[in-house]
C-alpha positions as a Python dict, from the first residue, in 0.01 Angstrom:
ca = {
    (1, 'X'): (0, 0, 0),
    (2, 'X'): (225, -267, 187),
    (3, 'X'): (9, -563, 397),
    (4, 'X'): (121, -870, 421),
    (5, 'X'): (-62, -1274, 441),
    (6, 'X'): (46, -1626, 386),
    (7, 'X'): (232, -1809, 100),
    (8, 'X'): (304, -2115, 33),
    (9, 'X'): (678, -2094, -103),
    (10, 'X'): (689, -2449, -235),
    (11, 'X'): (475, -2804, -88),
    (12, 'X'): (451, -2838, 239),
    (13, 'X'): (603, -2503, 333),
    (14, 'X'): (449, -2182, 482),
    (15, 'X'): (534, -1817, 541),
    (16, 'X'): (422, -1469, 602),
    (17, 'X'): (520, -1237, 323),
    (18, 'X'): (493, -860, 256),
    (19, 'X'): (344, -761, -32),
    (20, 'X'): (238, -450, -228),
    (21, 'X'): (-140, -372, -323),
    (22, 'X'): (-240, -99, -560),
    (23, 'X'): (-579, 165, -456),
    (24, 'X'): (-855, -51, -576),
    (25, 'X'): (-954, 58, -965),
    (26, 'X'): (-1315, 76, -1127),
    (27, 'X'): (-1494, -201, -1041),
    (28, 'X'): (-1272, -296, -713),
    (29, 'X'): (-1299, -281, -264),
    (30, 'X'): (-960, -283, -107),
    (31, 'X'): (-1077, -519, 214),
    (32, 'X'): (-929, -522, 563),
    (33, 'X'): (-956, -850, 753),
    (34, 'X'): (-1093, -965, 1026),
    (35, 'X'): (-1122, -1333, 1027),
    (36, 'X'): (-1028, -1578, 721),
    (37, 'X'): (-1106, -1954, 788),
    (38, 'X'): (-887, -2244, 693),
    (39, 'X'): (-1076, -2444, 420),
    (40, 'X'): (-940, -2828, 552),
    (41, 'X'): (-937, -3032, 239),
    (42, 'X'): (-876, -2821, -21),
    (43, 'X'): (-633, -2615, 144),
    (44, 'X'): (-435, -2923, 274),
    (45, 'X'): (-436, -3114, -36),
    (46, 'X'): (-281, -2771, -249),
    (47, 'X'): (-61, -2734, 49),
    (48, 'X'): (66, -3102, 43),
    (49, 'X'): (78, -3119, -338),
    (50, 'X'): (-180, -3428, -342),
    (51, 'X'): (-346, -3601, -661),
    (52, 'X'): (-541, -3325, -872),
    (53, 'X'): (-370, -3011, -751),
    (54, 'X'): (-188, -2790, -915),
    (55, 'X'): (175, -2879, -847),
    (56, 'X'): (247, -2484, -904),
    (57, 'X'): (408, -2291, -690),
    (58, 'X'): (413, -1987, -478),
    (59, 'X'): (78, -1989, -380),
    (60, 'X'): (-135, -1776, -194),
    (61, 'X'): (-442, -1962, -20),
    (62, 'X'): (-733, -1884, 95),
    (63, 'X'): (-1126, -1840, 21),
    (64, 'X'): (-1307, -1770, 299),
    (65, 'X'): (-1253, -1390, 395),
    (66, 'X'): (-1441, -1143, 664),
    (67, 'X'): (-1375, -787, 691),
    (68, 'X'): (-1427, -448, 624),
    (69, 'X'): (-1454, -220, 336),
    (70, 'X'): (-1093, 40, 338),
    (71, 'X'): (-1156, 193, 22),
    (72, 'X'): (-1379, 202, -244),
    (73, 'X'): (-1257, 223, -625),
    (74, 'X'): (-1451, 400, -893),
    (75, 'X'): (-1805, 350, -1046),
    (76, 'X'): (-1885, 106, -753),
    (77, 'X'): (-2234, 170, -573),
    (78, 'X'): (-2352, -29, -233),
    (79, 'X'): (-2058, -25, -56),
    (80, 'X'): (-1934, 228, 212),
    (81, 'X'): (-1599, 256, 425),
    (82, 'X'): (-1609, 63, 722),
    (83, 'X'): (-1888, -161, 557),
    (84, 'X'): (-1884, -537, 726),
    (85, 'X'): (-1852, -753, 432),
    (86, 'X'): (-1746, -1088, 308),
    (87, 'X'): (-1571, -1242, -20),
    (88, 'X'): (-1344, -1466, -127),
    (89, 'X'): (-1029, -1356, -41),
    (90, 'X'): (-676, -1506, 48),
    (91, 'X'): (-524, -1539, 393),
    (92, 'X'): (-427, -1193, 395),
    (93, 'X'): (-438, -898, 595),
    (94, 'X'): (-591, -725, 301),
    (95, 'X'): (-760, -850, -27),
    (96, 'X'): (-797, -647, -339),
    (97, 'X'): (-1149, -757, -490),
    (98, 'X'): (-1414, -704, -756),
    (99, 'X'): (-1686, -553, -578),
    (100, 'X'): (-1956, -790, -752),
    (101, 'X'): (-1827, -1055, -550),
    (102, 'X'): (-1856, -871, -194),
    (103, 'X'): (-2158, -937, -9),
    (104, 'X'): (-2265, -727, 306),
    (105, 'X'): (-2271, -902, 622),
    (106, 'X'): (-2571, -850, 823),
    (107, 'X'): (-2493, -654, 1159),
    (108, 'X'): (-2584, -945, 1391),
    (109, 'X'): (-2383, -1174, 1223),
    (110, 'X'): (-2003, -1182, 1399),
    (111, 'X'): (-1701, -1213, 1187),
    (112, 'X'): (-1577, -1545, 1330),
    (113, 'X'): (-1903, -1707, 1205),
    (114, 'X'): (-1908, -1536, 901),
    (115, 'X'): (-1577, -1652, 796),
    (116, 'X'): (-1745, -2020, 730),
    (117, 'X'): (-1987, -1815, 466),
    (118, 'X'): (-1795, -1985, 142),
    (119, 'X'): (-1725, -2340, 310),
    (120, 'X'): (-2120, -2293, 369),
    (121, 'X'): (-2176, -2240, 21),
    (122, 'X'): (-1984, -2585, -57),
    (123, 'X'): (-2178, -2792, 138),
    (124, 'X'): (-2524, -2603, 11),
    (125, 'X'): (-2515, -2666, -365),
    (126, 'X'): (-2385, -3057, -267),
    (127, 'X'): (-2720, -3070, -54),
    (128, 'X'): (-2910, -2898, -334),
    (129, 'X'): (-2767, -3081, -594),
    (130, 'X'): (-2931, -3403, -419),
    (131, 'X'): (-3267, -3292, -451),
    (132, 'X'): (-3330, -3423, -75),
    (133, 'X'): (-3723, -3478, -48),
    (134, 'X'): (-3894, -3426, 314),
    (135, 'X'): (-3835, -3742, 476),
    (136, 'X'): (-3564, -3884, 250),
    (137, 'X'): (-3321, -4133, 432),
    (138, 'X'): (-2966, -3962, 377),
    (139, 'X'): (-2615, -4051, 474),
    (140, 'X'): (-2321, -3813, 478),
    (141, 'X'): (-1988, -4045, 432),
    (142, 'X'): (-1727, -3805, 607),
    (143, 'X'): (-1789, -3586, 911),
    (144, 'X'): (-1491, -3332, 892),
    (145, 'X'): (-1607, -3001, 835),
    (146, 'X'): (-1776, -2999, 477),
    (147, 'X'): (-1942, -3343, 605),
    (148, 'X'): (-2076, -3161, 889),
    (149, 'X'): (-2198, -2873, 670),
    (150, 'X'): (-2382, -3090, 482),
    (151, 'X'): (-2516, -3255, 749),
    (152, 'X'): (-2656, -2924, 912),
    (153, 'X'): (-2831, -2850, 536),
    (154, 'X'): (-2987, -3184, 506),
    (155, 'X'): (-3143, -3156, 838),
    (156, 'X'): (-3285, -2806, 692),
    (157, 'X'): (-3395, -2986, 428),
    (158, 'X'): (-3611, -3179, 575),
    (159, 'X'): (-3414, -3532, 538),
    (160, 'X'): (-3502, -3779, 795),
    (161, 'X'): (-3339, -4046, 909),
    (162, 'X'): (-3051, -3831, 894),
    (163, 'X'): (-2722, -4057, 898),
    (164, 'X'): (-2393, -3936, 961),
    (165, 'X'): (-2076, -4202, 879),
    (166, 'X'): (-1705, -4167, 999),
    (167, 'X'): (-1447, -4391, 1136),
    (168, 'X'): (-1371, -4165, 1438),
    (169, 'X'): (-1608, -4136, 1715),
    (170, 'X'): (-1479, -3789, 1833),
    (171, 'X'): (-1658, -3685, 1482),
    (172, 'X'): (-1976, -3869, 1493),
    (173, 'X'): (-1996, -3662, 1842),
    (174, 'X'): (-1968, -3365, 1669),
    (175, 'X'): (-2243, -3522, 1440),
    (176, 'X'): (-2489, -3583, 1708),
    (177, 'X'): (-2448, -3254, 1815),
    (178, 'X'): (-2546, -3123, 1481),
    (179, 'X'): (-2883, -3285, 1466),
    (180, 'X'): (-2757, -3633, 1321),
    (181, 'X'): (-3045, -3940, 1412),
    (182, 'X'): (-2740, -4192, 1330),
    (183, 'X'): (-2428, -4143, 1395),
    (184, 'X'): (-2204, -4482, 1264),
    (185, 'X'): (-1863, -4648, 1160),
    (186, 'X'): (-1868, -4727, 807),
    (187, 'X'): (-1919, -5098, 931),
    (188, 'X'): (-2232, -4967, 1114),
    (189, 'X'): (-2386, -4808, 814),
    (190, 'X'): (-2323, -5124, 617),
    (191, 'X'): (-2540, -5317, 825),
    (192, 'X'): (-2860, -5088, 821),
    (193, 'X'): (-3198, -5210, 775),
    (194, 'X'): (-3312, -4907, 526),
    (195, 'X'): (-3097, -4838, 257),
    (196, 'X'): (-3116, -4474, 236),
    (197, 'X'): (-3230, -4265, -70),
    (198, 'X'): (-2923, -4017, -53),
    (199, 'X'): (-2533, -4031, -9),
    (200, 'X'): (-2343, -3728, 16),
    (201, 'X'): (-1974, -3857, -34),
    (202, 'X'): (-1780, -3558, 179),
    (203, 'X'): (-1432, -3744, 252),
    (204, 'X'): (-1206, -3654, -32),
    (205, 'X'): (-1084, -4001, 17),
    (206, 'X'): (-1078, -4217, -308),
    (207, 'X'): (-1235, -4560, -167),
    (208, 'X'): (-1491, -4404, 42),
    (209, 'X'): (-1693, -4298, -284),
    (210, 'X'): (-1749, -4716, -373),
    (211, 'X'): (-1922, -4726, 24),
    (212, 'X'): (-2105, -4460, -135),
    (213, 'X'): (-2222, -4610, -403),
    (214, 'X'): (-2259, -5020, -220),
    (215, 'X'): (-2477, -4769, 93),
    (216, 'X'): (-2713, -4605, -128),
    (217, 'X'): (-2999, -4758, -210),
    (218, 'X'): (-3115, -4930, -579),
    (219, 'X'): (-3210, -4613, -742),
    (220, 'X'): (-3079, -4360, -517),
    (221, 'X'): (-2856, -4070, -571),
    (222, 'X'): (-2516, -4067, -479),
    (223, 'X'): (-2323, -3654, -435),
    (224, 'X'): (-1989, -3661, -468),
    (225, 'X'): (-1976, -3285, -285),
    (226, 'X'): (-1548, -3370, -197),
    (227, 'X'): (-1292, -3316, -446),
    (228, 'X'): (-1155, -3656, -428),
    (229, 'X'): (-776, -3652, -386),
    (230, 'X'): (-634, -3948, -616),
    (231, 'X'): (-822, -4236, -792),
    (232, 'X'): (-1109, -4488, -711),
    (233, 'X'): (-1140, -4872, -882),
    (234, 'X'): (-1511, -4859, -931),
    (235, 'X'): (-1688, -5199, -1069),
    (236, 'X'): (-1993, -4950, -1247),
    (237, 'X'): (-2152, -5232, -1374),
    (238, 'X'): (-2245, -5422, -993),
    (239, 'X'): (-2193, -5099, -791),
    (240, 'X'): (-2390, -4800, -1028),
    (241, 'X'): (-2566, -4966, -1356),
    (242, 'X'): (-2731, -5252, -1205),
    (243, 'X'): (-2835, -5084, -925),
    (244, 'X'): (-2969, -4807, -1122),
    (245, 'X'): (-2817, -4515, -919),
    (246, 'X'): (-2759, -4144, -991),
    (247, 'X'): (-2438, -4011, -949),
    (248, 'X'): (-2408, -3629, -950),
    (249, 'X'): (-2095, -3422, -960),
    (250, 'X'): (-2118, -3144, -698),
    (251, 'X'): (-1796, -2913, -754),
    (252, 'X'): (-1815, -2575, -625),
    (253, 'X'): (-1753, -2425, -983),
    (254, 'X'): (-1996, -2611, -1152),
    (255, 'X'): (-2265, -2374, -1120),
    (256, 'X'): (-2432, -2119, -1328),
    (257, 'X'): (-2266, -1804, -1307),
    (258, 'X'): (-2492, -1574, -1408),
    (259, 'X'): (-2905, -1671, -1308),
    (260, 'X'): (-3016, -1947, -1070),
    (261, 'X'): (-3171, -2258, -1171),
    (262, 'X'): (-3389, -2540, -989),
    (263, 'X'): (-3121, -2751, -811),
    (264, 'X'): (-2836, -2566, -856),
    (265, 'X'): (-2763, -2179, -753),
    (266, 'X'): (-2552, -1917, -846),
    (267, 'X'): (-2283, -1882, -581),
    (268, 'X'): (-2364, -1478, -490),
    (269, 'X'): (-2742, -1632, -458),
    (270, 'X'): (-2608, -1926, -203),
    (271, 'X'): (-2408, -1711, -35),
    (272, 'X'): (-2690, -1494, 36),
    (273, 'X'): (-2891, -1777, 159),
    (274, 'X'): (-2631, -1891, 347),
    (275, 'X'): (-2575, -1533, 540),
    (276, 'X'): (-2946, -1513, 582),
    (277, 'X'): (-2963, -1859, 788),
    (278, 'X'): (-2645, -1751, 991),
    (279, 'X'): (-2857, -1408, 1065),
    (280, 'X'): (-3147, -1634, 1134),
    (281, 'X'): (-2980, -1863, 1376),
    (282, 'X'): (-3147, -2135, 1132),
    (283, 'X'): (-2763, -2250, 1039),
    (284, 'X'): (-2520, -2289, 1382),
    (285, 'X'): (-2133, -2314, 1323),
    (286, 'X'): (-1961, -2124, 1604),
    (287, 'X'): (-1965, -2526, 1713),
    (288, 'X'): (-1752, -2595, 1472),
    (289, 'X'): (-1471, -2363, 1546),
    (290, 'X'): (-1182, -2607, 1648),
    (291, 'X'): (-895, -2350, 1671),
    (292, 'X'): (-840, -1992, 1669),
    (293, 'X'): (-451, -1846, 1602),
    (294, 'X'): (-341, -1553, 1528),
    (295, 'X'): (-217, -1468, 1182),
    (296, 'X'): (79, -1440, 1266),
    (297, 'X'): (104, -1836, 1340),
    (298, 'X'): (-13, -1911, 1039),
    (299, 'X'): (243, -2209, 1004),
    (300, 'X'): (165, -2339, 1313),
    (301, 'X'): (-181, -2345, 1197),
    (302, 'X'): (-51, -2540, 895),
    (303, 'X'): (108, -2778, 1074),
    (304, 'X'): (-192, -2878, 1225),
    (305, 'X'): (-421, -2940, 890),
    (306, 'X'): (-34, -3199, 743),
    (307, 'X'): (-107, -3399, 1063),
    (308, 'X'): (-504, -3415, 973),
    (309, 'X'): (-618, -3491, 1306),
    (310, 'X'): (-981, -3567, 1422),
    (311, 'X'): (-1069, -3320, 1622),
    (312, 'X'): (-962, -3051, 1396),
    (313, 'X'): (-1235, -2906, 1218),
    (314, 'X'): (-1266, -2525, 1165),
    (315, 'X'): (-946, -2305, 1201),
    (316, 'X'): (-987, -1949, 1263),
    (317, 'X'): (-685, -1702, 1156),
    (318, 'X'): (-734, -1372, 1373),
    (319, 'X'): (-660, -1046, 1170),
    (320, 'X'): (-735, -789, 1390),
}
């Protein structure tokens, strides 16, 4: 069938393209869009050709997909035409995928908030990768929209004083808003009485991650939950070994793929938990919807994330 959805043609270039997509085989869900969400970071840093990207090029972005089932391809069970459904699929009008990594989307949760069910599952295994304890001190370095994630899970968690850090103060709004006790400038948090338990590094910046390490506490844990876009000078010795500190990798891939353990989930499992909080109203993020565009405008949309301002946080590319 023809469809079309975005491409990057080369760095720092975007356009819509046509494209062909066979009938779903066994296994397989030919899905319809609704809503796909812009994943900040990542998708600017690929976009931009940064530090630890691929440098390869076309590329077809996206990961964060909400639809509908169109048709159904053999031997799959569970799934029915028309069903509401997410997965991670590309900025595309339609997305050909293996139906084990389709979840259904409970009926009272609305595409435009679904479409933040993968960036969810991000922030979620950083925040359960910390191990937060009820009434741990914790400090999220970073409030764009992973940072502000994160911030909404450690709350859940149970983590309290709840700190959020960022230079801009349009963002530590945003953080107050989302349940934050302390909202502060980096030079803030480096004056604080209580050195707190937990840092969850969200910035993707390469010095932020020694703040991380000089804010956290002797014997605390440091996350780094961003994928960290060029390389940090870190003294280990004064800044990690002397004071004894954890520091845990939190990349969405790392994770077991096929059974859950303490600490760390399979992704279809945090998805899951993440729909069922949405469904809930435990987990708010229509709040964090900055922009909505059309599809169509996908560039303009683009143009927006290379100029990385503030107040952008979640961007919204309408489908349908």
């Amino acid at each position: 069938m023809k469809t079309w959805g975005v491409v990057w043609p080369g760095p720092g270039q975007v356009a819509i393209e046509e494209r062909q997509l066979p009938d779903p085989g066994p296994g397989e869900l030919l899905l319809a869009a609704e809503r796909t969400l812009i994943s900040p970071g990542t998708e600017r840093a690929f976009l931009l050709n940064l530090p630890n990207t691929s440098g390869s090029y076309p590329q077809r972005p996206g990961y964060n997909f909400a639809g509908r089932v169109e048709k159904v391809g053999a031997g799959v069970e569970g799934f029915s035409l028309g069903q509401r459904v997410v997965a991670a699929g590309p900025h595309a009008a339609h997305a050909l995928v293996r139906a084990s990594q389709v979840c259904s989307l409970p009926a009272a949760v609305p595409f435009e908030v679904a479409a933040f069910f993968n960036m969810g599952t991000i922030a979620l295994q950083g925040v359960r990768r910390a191990r937060i304890e009820l009434g741990e001190a914790t400090a999220v370095i970073g409030q764009g929209l992973v940072g502000l994630l994160a911030l909404k899970f450690a709350r859940l968690q149970g983590a309290a004083p709840l700190i959020a850090v960022d230079p801009e103060q349009s963002r530590l709004a945003y953080s107050r808003s989302c349940g934050a006790d302390l909202a502060l400038t980096p030079a803030q948090a480096g004056e604080l009485a209580e050195a707190p338990a937990v840092v969850i590094e969200a910035t993707g910046a390469p010095a932020p991650i020694n703040s991380a390490f000089q804010l956290a506490r002797p014997g605390g844990r440091v996350v780094l939950l961003a994928s960290t876009r060029g390389e940090t000078q870190v003294n280990f010795y004064r800044e990690v070994h002397r004071k004894g500190l954890s520091v845990i990798g939190a990349h969405n891939s790392a994770r077991p793929y096929l059974e859950s353990q303490p600490g760390v989930w399979t992704w279809m499992d945090d998805v899951g938990v993440v729909l069922r909080l949405l469904e809930l109203g435990r987990l708010e993020v229509a709040d964090l919807v900055s922009h909505r565009l059309p599809a169509r405008r996908a560039e303009e949309a683009y143009g927006l994330l290379a100029q990385w301002h503030p107040s952008l946080l979640g961007v919204l590319l309408e489908w349908r």
